[in-house]
N, C-alpha and C positions, 0 to 999 in steps of 0.2 A: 623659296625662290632666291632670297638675298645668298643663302648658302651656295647656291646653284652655281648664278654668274661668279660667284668669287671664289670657287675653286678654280671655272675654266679661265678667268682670268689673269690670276695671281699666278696659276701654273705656267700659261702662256706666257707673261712675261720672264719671269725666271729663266725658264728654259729659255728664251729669247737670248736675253741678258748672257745666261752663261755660253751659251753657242758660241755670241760673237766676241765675249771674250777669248773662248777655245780656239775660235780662229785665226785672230789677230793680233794675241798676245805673247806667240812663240811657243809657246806651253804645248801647244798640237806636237808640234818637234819631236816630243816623245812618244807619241802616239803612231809614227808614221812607221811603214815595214820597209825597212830596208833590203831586204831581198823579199822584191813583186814574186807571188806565185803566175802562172801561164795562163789561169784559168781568170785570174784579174780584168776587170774590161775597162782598169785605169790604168795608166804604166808611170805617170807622174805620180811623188809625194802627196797623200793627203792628212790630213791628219784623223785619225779612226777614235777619235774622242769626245763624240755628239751622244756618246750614253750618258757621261756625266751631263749633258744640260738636259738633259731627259727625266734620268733618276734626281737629280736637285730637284726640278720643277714639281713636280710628282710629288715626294716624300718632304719637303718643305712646305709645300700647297696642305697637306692633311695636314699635318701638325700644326700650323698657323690656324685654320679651318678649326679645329678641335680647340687649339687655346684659344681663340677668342670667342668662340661659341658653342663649342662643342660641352663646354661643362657646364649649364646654363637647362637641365630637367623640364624639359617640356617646354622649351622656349618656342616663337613662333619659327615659323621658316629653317628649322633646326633638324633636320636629318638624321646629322652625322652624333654619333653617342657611342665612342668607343671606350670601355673601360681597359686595365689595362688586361684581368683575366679574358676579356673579351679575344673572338678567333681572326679578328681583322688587326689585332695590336700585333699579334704572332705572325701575319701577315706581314706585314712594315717591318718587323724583325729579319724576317725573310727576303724579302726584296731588297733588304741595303745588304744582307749574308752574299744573296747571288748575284749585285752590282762586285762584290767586292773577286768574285770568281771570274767572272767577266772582264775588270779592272784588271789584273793579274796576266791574265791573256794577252792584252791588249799593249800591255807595259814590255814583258818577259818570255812571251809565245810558250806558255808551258803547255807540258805534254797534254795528249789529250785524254788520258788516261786520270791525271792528276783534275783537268777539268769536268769530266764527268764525275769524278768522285764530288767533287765541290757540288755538282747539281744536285746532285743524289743524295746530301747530307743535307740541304737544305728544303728539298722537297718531302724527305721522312720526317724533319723538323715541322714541319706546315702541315704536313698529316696526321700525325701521331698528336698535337697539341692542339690545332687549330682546323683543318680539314677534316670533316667527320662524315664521308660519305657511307652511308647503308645501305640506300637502296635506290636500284636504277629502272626507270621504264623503258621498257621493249615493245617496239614494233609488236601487235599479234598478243606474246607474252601475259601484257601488261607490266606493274610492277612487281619486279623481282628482289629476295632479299640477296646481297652481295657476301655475305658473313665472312669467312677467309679471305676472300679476295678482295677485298674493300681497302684494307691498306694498301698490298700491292699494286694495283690496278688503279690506283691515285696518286701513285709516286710514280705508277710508272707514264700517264697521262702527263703528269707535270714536265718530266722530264725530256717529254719523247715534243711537247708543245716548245718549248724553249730549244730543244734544237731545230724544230721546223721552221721558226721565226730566225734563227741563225740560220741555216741554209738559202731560205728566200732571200736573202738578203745578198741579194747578187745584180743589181742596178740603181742608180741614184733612185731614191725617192718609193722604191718600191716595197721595204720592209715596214716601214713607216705607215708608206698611206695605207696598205693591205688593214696593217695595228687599227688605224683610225674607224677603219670600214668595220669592221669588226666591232668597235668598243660603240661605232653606232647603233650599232644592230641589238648590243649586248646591253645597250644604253635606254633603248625601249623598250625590250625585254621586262627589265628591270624595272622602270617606272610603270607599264603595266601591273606588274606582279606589287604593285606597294616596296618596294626594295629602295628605297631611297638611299640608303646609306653605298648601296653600290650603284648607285647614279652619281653619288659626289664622286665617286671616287673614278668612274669612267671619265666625267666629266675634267676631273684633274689630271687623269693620264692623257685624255687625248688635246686636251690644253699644253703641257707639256711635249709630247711628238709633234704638234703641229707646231709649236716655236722652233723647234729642230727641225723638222720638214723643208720649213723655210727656205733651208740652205743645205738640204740634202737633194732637194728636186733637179732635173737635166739642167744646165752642169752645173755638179754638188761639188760647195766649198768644205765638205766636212763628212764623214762616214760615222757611224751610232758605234761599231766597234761591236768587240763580244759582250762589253758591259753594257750597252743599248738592245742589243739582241738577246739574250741573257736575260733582263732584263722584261723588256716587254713581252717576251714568252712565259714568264712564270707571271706575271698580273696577268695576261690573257687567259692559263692557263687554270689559275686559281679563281680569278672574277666570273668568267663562263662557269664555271660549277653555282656559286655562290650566285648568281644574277639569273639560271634556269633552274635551277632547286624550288620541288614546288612547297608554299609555305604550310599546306595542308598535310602533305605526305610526307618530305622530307626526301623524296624520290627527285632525283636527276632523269631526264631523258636523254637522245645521241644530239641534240640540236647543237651544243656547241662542238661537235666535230662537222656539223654542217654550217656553221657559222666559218671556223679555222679551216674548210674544205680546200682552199688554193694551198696554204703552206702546208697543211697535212696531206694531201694527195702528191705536193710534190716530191715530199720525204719518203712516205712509201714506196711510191714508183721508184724512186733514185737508189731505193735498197734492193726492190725486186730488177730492176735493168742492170745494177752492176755486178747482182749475183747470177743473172745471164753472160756477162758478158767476161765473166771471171773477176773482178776485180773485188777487194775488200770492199763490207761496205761502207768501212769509217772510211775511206778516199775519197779524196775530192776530185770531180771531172769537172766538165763544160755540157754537159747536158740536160741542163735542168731546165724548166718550164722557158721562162725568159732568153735562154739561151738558143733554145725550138726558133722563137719568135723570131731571134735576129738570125736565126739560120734562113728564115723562109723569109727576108729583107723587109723587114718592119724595123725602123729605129730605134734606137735606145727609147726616145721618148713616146712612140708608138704599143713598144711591147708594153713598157708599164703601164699606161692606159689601158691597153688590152685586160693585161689580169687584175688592175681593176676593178672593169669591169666583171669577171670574171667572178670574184669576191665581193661583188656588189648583188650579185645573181644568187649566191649561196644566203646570204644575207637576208632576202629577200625570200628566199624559201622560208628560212627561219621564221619571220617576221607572221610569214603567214598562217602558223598554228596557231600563232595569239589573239592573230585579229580575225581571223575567218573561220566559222565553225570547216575546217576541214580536215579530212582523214591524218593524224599524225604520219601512219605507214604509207600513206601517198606522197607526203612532201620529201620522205626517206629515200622512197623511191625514184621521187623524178630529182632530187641529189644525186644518187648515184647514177643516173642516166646521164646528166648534165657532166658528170667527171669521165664515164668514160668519153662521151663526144668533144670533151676537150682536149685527152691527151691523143682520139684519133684524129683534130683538126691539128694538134701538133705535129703529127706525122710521124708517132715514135712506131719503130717497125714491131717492138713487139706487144705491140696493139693490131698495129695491119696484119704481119702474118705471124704469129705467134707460133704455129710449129713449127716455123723456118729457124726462127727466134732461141728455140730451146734447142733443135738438132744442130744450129752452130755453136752452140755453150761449149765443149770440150774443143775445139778446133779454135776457140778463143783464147779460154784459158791455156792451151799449150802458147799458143804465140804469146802471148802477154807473159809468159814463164821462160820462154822463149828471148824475147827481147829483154827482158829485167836479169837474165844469166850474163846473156854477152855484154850489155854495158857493167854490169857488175866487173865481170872481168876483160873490160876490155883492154886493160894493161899488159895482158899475154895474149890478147887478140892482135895487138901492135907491132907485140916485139919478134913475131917471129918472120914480121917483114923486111927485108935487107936494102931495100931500096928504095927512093921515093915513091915511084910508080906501085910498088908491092902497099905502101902504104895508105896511098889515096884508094887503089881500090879495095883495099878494109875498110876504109870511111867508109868509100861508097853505099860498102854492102849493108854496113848499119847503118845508114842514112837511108837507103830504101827501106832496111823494116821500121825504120821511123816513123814513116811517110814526109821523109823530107822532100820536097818539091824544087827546092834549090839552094844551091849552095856552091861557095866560095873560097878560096881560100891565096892569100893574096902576102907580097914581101916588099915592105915599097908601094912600088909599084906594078912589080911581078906578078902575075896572076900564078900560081903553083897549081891551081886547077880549079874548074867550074864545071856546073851540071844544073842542066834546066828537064825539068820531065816536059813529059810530052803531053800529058794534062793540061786542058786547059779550062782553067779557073776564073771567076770573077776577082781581078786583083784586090779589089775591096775586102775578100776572105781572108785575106794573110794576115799573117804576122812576121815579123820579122827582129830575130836577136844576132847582136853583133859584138862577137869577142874583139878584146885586144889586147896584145903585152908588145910594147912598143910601136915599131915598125911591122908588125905582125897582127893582118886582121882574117878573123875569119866568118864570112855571114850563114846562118841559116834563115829560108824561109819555109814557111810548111804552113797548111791550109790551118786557119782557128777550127775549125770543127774536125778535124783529123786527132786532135789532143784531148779526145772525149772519153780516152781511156788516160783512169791515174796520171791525170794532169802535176799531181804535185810531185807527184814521184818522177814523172820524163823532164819537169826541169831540171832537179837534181840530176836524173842521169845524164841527161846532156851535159848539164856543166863537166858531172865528171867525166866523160867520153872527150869535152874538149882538150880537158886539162892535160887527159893523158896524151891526144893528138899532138900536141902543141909543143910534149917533153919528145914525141918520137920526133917531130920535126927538125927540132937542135938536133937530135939526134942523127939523121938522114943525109939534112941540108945543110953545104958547104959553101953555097955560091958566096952567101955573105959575111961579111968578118963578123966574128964574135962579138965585139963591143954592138955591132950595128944592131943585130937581133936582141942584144940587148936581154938576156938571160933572166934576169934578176926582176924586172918592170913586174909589177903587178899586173894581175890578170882583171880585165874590167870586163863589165857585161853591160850591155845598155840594152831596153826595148821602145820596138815604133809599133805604132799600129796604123802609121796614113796610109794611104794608098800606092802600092810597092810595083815597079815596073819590074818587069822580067825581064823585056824584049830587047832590053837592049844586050843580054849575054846571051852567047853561043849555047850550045847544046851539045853536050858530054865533048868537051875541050877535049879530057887529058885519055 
């Protein structure tokens, strides 16, 4: 017990400690993104470096834990016995490997290619040396031997759990507490099954995310980053094996994908919807669980509650093979009953109508090939307008397949043209981005749930759609002297997200 409290202790503070350093010490600074993606639901600097008070509290907490009592053969209240051939030292080897791929990210924004490799080299490290899965129980089946596919099938769980704990991570407070919900579930598990050595260590990691929570809940002074998310996806990813491993057979059952049910269902779906809807699946949109929620006007701090609970429900299935003699393939099954009736309370269409869902697939993917040609080249889509008026409506026209809802474009105090649709919207839904090079402003507003297609892709192209508008416009426009427009000014971009009035612009001015 004394080992107990003083992992979740020690962890908690640490984590604590390093947080509010992270926050208040300047050092965040480098952590923050400088150019926001669209699909963001912050527009202000935060700093995305609450993984290091995560991975400190954590992997500081064991090692402290282990030296002062971990080498101490059979001592009372002693759990924790990691040698260092032991498959949990190779563990902790692993976890500061994939902070440090996470770290990288978070620092450098490298490719995503270059980061999945980093996953992928640290999870066949933790497989091949220390993860020894053979054999899995099935629903019905019973237990089955995995022989070939026992390594595959364990790097690829690792790696497929750490990016679903990165994707979910898309609201203050929500990657975190889901983490917590979790390592409780996985935390009883555990001490049912005599597994005490992975009780200390749940108890250490969620000692740790909960001193980061702290200050990641509505409104969060601090984001966990890829080295937090990264991070708590491969300890969930590897603890869940090692915490439902039964100690008799050496046989895994699916419980911990029904534990990880909210971030793994949202990652699947997010692959199977944007391969309906044409889009790569490594792109990022605006559509994902949390996003449903604030579409159907739940708050930010509503929806997290929401999947929460959600993950408190799957949890709770889990919970119940252990404590209640009941059917394993019953609790499988009212899991997957309980997912699908969650993504149809989300309202995603290709759950409601699904062969509406697949017969629009190529009528999507053209349009989305479609709009990523002409902004691509929209610099010959410009020039072979002679006139201002021949120019604006080129905007126009890719402004409509945008779904831009309105927009501006202004000299001074000139208006050079405006356009309101005839849509009407709860203003609350917008967003709005606003160029400028000197004297020259130009706004778009356009619905947040309209950018549900390759969100990171349409800001890029919008930047680049302005940059080139903005050369046709020197181009065009004469009224103002050259010094005025000011040619040379840098091109800035700011974004808002309060509450944007339309009404007060005309409708199709020019």
């Amino acid at each position: 017990m004394n080992t107990f409290l003083f992992s979740f202790v020690i962890s908690l503070l640490l984590s604590t400690a390093f947080t509010v350093l992270l926050i208040y010490s300047g050092f965040g600074r480098f952590f923050t993104r400088e150019d926001p993606s669209l699909r963001d639901a912050h527009i202000k600097e935060i700093p995305r470096s609450g993984g290091i008070g995560i991975t400190i509290g954590f992997l500081a907490t064991i090692v402290l834990a282990y030296g002062l009592v971990g080498g101490v053969p059979n001592a009372p209240d002693n759990p924790l016995s990691i040698g260092i051939k032991d498959p949990l030292f190779i563990f902790l080897i692993g976890g500061f490997g994939i902070f440090l791929v996470g770290l990288s990210d978070d620092l450098w924004n490298i490719r995503i290619r270059y980061k999945l490799l980093g996953q992928f080299l640290v999870a066949v490290l933790v497989s091949w040396f220390g993860l020894d899965v053979r054999y899995i129980e099935l629903p019905v089946y019973g237990i089955q031997a995995l022989g070939a596919f026992a390594f595959p099938l364990t790097v690829f769980w690792m790696v497929g759990v750490m990016n679903a704990i990165n994707l979910i991570d898309g609201l203050d407070g929500l990657a975190s507490g889901i983490a917590m919900i979790a390592l409780g579930g996985l935390l009883a598990i555990s001490f049912i099954q005599g597994n005490l050595t992975i009780v200390v260590f749940c108890l250490a990691l969620i000692g740790g995310t909960l001193g980061f929570w702290l200050f990641n809940k509505t409104p969060a002074s601090i984001f966990m980053g890829d080295s937090g998310s990264l991070f708590l996806g491969y300890c969930l990813s590897t603890l869940c094996i090692w915490g439902v491993m039964s100690p008799d057979t050496g046989a895994i059952n699916l419980l911990p994908i029904v534990l990880l049910a909210v971030p793994i269902l949202d990652t699947l779906f997010s692959f199977f919807r944007r391969h309906l809807k044409g889009i790569p699946f490594y792109s990022a949109d605006k559509d994902h669980m949390h996003h449903r929620l604030l579409a159907k006007g739940y708050t930010p701090g509503q929806s997290v509650m929401i999947l929460y609970l959600f993950s408190a429900g799957f949890t709770g299935l889990t919970l119940i093979v252990y404590w209640e003699p009941i059917s394993y393939l019953s609790v499988c099954l009212a899991a997957m009953m309980l997912a699908y009736l969650i993504l149809f309370f989300l309202e995603y269409k290709e759950i409601k109508s699904p062969l509406q869902s697949i017969r629009e697939t190529a009528s999507l993917k053209k349009q989305r090939s479609f709009v990523h040609a002409l902004s691509e080249h929209i610099d010959i889509f410009f020039e072979k307008d002679t006139s201002l008026d021949d120019l604006i409506k080129s905007f126009s026209f890719w402004a409509s397949q945008m779904k831009i809802e309105f927009y501006s474009i202004k000299v001074g105090s000139h208006f050079l043209a405006e356009y309101k649709a005839s849509l009407s919207v709860d203003e609350h839904g917008y967003r709005q981005l606003v160029y400028e090079q000197g004297i020259l402003e130009i706004i778009l507003n356009f619905r947040a749930d309209e950018l549900d297609l390759d969100s990171d892709a349409k800001g890029r192209l919008m930047d680049q759609v302005i940059e080139a508008l903005i050369k046709n416009i020197h181009r065009l426009y004469h009224e103002v002297p050259p010094e005025r427009m000011d040619y040379s000014a840098p091109l800035h971009r700011k974004e808002t997200t309060h509450s944007i009035s339309m009404n007060s612009h005309p409708k199709n001015v020019n």
